[in-house]
N, C-alpha and C positions, 0 to 999 in steps of 0.2 A: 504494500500500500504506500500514497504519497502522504507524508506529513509535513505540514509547517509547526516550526516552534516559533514562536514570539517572545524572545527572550533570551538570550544565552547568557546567561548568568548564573548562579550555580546548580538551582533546578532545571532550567531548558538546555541548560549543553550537557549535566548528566543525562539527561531523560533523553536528548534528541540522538548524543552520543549512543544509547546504550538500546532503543528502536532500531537504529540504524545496525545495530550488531544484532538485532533479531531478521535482519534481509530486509526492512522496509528503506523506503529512501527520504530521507528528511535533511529537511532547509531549515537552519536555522537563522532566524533575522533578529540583527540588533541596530536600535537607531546610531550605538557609539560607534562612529568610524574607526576607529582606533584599536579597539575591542575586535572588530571585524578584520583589519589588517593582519592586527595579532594571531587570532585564529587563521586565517587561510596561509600563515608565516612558522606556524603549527607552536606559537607561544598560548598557553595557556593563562586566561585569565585570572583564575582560582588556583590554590593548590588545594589538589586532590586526588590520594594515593591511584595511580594506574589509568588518570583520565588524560593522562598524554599522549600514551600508547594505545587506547581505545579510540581518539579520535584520527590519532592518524592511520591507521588500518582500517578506517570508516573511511576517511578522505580518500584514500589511497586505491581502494575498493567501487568508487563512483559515489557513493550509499548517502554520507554525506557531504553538504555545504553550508555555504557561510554566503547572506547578502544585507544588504542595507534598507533594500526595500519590500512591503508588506506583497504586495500584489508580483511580484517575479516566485516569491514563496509560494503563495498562495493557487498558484495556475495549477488547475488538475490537480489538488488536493484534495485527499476525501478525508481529513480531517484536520483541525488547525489548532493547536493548544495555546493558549494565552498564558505564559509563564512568564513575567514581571512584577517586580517586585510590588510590595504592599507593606511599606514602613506606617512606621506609628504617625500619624499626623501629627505636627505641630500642634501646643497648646490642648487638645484634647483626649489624644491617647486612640482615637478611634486610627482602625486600617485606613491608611490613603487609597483611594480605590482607583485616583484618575488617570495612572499608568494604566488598569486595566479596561478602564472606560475609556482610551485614547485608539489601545488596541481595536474595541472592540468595535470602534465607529469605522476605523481604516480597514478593519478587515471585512465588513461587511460593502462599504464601496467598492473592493476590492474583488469581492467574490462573482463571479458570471454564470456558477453552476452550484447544484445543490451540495449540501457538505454539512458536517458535524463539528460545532466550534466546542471546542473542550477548555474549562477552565483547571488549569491545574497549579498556578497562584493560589498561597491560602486567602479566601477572602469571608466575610460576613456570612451570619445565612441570610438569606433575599438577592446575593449580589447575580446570582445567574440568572434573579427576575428580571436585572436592570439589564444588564447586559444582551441579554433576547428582546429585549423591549429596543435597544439602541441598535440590534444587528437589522430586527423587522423593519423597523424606523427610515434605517435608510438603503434596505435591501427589500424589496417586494415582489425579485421577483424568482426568488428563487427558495428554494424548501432548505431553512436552514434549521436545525436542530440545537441546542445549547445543553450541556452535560459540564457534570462537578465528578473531577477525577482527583481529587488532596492528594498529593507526597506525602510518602512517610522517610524520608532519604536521612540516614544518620550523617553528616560530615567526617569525613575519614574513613568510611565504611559504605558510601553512596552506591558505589557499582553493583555491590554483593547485594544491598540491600534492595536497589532496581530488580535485581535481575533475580533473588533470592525471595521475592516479599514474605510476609504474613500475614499481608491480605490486599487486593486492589478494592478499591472502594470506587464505584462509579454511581454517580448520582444520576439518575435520566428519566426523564416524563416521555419517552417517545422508544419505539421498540426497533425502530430502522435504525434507529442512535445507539442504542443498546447492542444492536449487531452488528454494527459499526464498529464500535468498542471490544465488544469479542472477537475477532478477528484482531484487533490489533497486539490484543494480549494473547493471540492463541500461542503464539511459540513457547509461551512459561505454562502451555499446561499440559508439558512431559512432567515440568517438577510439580503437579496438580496444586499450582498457587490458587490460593480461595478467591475467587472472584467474585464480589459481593455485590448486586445491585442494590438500591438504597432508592429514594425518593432525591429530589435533588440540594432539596436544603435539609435534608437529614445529612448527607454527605458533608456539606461544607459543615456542619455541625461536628462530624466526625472528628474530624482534622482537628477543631480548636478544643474539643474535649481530651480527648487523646494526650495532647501537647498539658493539658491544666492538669491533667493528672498524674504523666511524668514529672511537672513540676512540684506537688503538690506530695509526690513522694521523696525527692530531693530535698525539700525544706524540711519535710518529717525527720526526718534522720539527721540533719542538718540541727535541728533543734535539742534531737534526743543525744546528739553530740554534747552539745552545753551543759546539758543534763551528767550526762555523762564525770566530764571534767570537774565538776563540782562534788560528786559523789564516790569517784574513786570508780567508774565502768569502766569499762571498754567498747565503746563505740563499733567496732570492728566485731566482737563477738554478738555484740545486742543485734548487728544489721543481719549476719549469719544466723543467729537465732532465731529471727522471725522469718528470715527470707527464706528458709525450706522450708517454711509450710507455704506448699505450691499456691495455696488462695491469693499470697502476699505476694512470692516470687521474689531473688536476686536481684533484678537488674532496678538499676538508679538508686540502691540503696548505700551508695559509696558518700558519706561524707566527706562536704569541702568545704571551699569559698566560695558556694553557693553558682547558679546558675547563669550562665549567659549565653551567647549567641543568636544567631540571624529569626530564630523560630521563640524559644518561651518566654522571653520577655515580652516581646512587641504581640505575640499571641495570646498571651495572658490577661493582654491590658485590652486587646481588643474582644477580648469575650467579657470581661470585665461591661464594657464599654455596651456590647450589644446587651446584655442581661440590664442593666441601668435603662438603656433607650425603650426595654420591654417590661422595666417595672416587677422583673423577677430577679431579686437580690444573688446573688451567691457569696455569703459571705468566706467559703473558706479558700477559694481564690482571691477574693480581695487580701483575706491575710496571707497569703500563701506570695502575695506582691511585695506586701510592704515589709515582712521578715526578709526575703530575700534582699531587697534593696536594701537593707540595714546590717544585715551580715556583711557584703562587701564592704565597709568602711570599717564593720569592727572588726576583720583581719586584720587591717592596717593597725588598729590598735594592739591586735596581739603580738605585732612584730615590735611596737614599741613596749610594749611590757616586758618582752624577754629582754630586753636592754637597760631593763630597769626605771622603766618610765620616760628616759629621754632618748630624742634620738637626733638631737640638732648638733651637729657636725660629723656624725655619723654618717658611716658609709653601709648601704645598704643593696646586698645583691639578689636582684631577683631572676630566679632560672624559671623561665616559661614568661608568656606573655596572653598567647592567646588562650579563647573559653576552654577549649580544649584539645588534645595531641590528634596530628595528623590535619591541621586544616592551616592558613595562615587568616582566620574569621578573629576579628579581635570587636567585633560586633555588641556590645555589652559586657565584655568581658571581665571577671573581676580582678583584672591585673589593675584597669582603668581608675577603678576606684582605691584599690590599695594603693598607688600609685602619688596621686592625690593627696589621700590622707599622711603620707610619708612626707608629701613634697610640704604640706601644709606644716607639717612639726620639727622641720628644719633638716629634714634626711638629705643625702646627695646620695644618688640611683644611679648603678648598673644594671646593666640586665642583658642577658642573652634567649632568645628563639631559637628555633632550628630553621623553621619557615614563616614566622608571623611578623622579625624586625621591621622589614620596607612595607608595612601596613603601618606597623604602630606607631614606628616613627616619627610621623606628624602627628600622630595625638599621643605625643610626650617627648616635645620637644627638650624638656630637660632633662630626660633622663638618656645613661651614655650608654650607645649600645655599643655591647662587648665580643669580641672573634668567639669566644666559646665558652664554656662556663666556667671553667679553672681563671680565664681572664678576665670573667666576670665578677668570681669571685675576690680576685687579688685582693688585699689589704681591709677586705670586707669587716665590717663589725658582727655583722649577720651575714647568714646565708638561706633564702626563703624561695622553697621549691612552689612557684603557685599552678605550673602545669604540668602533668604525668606525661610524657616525653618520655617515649625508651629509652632517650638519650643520657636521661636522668636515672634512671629506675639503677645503675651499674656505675657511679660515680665514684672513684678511687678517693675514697674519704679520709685516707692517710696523707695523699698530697695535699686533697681540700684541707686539709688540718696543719699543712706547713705552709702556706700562703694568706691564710684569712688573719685579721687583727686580730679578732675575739671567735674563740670556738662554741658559734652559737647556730643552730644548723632549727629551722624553723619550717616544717615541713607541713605545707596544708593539702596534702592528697596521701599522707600516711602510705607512702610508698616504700619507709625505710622504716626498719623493727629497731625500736630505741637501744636494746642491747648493743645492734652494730654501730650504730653511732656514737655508744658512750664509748665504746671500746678503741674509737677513733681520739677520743678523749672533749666531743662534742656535749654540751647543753644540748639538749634534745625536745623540743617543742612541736606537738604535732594539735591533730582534730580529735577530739571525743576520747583522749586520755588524759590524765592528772598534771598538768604541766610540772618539767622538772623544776625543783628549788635547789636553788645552790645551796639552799642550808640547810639542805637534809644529811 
């Protein structure tokens, strides 16, 4: 089949990349020229493990491309996916919708034969109202269809997770569209991925419940950490003890420094946002917001605790940067806020990424980025691991311990068992255990 993506950014160039590796042939269009040079120059916009290599064996193969305009895409299309982004609007927190409503006015002028527009942007539930209502509007004359297809695409794990899912969720009022949509997913059903049909604002519904619930197990654990450190647990045993009972499940029960990137913040605020406009409260994403936003700043506080309250002239190294390993998304990330609140208490910041520096860079312009992490840590007062990086997970902590000022090792992804650290001759500061005291 022919697909246009409307977007290549990091849903539409995984998703268009990764169609195109099922045999379909897909046009991906982006208004950024430069964005587009880059691609067809085979530079990758995004980092994202194995999507260099997937697009150019796509390119290479006919399968995929790369253009600037809506309507060269859209020719002999039998279906068009609007994947553009949907940030938090200014001033109110709700989805910016008019990136998808720009698409959706262009691609309907643009259509000359019947076709199935697919929203696969997370967007409101209603938005595939508006959006049919703006294609009919100024397309009459041809049978257009409108379907809600949500991502569930982890960052760093996007390919597997395309091509792997644990369930396609297709939202559709119409059964040509519906079949439309089966067909396009028939290749993933050797691995019998659950293809779910849904109603079409049950789908978009999907997506933003989905995301408030991973979030909402993140800050649980997050909390029960604090709990933790105050009462002498272990955070790490408490998360394993509830998580085999399969009702509750492992996954997202890793205490941190709390959540960010491209999806649970800006999705939280915007269901947030739709439940308020519908006069149905949800209170426990509203707190599931505002804890999170409040744990980012008091890491920052915990790095200045291990220093003993102060941290002004202090040198402070922070290994990781962005929300999380394997991506360069520094999107909400809570390096941003620790960061901040360091910069505010008189710290000077190092810090090394493995892929995030020339993102974060401009948003932290004081702070110095470093060749690697031994050179980030130099002459350090502390040393504060804020993202799980394999790169980090195997750090020779007998040299980190001949290089840094003060041997004070401040770990918020508890990636290292305090024994090995003390034995480096480290202060050992982590999430959801007893902080160490020197004067024990």
């Amino acid at each position: 089949m022919k697909i246009a993506m409307i977007g290549a950014g990091y849903v539409g160039l995984v998703s268009g990349a990764c169609f195109a590796d099922f045999g379909h042939h897909v046009v991906c269009v982006d208004k950024d020229q430069r964005k587009i040079d880059a691609l067809l120059g085979g530079k990758m916009p995004i980092y994202e493990p194995g999507l260099d290599q997937l697009v150019a064996t796509n390119v290479a193969a006919g399968r995929l491309s790369f253009t600037t305009t809506i309507a060269d895409a859209t020719e002999g299309a039998d279906a068009v996916f609007i994947a553009v982004g949907t940030p938090s609007r200014r001033g109110d927190g709700h989805a910016d919708l008019s990136y998808v409503y720009a698409a959706a006015k262009e691609i309907g002028e643009a259509l000359d034969h019947d076709c199935v527009v697919v929203t696969k942007s997370t967007v409101p539930v209603g938005t595939g109202d508006e959006v049919e209502r703006i294609l009919h509007e100024v397309n009459d004359r041809n049978k257009i269809a409108v379907v809600s297809n949500p991502e569930f695409l982890r960052e760093g794990a996007a390919i597997g997770d395309f091509k792997r899912p644990d369930r396609i969720v297709i939202g559709s009022e119409d059964e040509w569209a519906s079949e439309v949509m089966r067909e396009i997913y028939r290749p993933l059903f050797l691995n019998q991925a659950p293809l779910m049909f849904t109603g079409r604002r049950t789908a978009e519904l999907i997506k933003y419940a989905a995301n408030a619930f991973l979030a909402t197990k993140i800050t649980f654990i997050n909390e029960m950490a604090d709990l933790c450190e105050i009462v002498g647990a272990d955070v790490r045993d408490v998360s394993r003890g509830i998580g085999l009972d399969n009702r509750i499940g492992t996954k997202f029960l890793h205490a941190g420094p709390g959540y960010g990137g491209s999806c649970f913040p800006k999705d939280t605020l915007a269901l947030l946002k739709t439940a308020q406009d519908n006069d149905v409260p949800i209170r426990i994403v509203e707190a599931v917001v505002q804890v999170n936003d409040n744990r980012k700043r008091a890491m920052g506080r915990k790095v200045i605790k291990a220093l003993g309250g102060e941290v002004r002239g202090k040198k402070v190294a922070l290994l990781g940067l962005t929300f999380k390993p394997n991506t360069d998304d520094m999107r909400d990330a809570p390096s941003l806020a620790i960061v901040q609140s360091l910069l505010d208490a008189g710290a000077t910041i190092t810090a090394f990424d493995p892929e995030g520096m020339e993102v974060a860079a401009p948003l932290m312009p004081d702070v110095i980025m470093a060749g690697d992490a031994y050179d980030a840590a130099k002459d350090a007062d502390v040393v504060v691991i804020v993202t799980e990086w394999d790169a980090f997970r195997a750090l020779d902590l007998g040299r980190l311990a001949s290089i840094v000022a003060q041997k004070k090792l401040v770990d918020l992804r508890n990636i290292y068992r305090r024994s090995e650290v003390e034995r480096a001759g480290f202060d050992h500061y982590s999430i959801g255990l007893k902080d160490h005291d020197p004067a024990d």
